[in-house]
BANUZA-257299 format. One record per residue: residue number from 1; residue in three letters; x, y, z of N, C-alpha, C in turn. Coordinates in steps of 0.05 Angstrom, whole numbers, plus 5000, padded with zeros to 4 digits. Last residue first. Layout:
N
+-----+-----+------+------+------+------+------+------+------+------+------+
:   i :  aa :  n_x :  n_y :  n_z : ca_x : ca_y : ca_z :  c_x :  c_y :  c_z :
+-----+-----+------+------+------+------+------+------+------+------+------+
: NUM : ALA :    X :    Y :    Z :    X :    Y :    Z :    X :    Y :    Z :
...
+-----+-----+------+------+------+------+------+------+------+------+------+
***
This chain:
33
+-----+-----+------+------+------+------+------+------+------+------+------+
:   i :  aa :  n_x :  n_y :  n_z : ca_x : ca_y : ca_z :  c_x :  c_y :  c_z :
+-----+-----+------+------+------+------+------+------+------+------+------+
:  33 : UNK : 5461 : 5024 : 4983 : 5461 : 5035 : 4965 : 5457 : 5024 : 4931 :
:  32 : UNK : 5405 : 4984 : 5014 : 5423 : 4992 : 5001 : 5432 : 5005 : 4978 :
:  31 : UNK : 5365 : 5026 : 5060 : 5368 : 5010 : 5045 : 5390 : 5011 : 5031 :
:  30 : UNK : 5370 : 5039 : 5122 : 5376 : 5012 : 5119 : 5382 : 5009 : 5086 :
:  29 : UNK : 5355 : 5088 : 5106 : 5371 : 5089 : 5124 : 5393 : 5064 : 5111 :
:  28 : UNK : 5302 : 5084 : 5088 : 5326 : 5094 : 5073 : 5351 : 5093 : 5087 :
:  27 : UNK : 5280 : 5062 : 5140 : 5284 : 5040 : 5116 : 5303 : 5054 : 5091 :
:  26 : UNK : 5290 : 5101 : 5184 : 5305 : 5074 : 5188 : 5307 : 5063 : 5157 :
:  25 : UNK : 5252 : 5135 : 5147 : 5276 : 5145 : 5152 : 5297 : 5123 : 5156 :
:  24 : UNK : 5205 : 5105 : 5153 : 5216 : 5109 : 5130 : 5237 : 5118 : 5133 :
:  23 : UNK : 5198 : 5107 : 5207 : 5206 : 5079 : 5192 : 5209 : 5084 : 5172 :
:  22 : UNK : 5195 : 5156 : 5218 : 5211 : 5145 : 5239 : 5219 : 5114 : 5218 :
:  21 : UNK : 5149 : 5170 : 5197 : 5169 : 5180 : 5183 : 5199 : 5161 : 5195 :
:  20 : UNK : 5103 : 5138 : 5235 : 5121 : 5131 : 5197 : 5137 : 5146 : 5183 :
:  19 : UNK : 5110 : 5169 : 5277 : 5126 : 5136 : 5274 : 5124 : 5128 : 5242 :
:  18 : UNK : 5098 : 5207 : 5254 : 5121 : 5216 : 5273 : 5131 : 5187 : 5263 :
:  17 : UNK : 5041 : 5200 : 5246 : 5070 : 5216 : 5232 : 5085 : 5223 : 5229 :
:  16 : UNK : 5029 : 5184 : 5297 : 5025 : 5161 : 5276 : 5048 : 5169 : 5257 :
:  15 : UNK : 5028 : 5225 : 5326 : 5047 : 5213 : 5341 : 5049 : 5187 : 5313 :
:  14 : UNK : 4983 : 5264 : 5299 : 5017 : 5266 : 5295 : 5030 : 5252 : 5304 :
:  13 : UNK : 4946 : 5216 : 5265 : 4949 : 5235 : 5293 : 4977 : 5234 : 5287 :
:  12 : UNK : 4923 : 5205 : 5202 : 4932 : 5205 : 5227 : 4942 : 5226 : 5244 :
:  11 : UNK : 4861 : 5179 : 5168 : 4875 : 5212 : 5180 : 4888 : 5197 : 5205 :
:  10 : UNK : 4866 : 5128 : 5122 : 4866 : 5135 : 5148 : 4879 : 5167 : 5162 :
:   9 : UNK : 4870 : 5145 : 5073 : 4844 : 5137 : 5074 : 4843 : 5137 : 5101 :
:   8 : UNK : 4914 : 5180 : 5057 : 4887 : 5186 : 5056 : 4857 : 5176 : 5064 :
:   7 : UNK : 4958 : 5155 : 5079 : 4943 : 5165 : 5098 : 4919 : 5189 : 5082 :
:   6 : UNK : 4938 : 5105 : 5039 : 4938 : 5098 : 5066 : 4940 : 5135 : 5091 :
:   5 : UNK : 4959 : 5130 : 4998 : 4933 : 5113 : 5000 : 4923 : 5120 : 5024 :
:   4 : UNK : 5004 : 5156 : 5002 : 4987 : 5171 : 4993 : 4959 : 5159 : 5008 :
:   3 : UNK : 5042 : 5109 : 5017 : 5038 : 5124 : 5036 : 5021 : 5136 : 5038 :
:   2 : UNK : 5007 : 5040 : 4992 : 5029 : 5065 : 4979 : 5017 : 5086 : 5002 :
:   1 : UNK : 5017 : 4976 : 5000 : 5000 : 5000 : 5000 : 5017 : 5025 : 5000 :
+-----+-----+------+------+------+------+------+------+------+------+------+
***
C-alpha cells in the first residue's frame, strides 16, 4: 500500500506521523546503496 493511499484513507494523529516518518527514515537508512 502506497503512503498517499493509506494516509488518505486513514487521517493520522501526529504521534502516527512521527512513527512513519521514523520507519521510512530507518528504511532509507537501511536501504542499500
Amino acid at each position: 500500500m502506497s503512503d498517499v493511499f493509506v494516509r488518505n484513507y486513514t487521517p493520522l494523529n501526529d504521534e502516527q506521523k512521527r512513527d512513519m516518518d521514523w520507519i521510512k527514515h530507518k528504511a532509507e537508512c537501511n536501504a542499500p546503496r
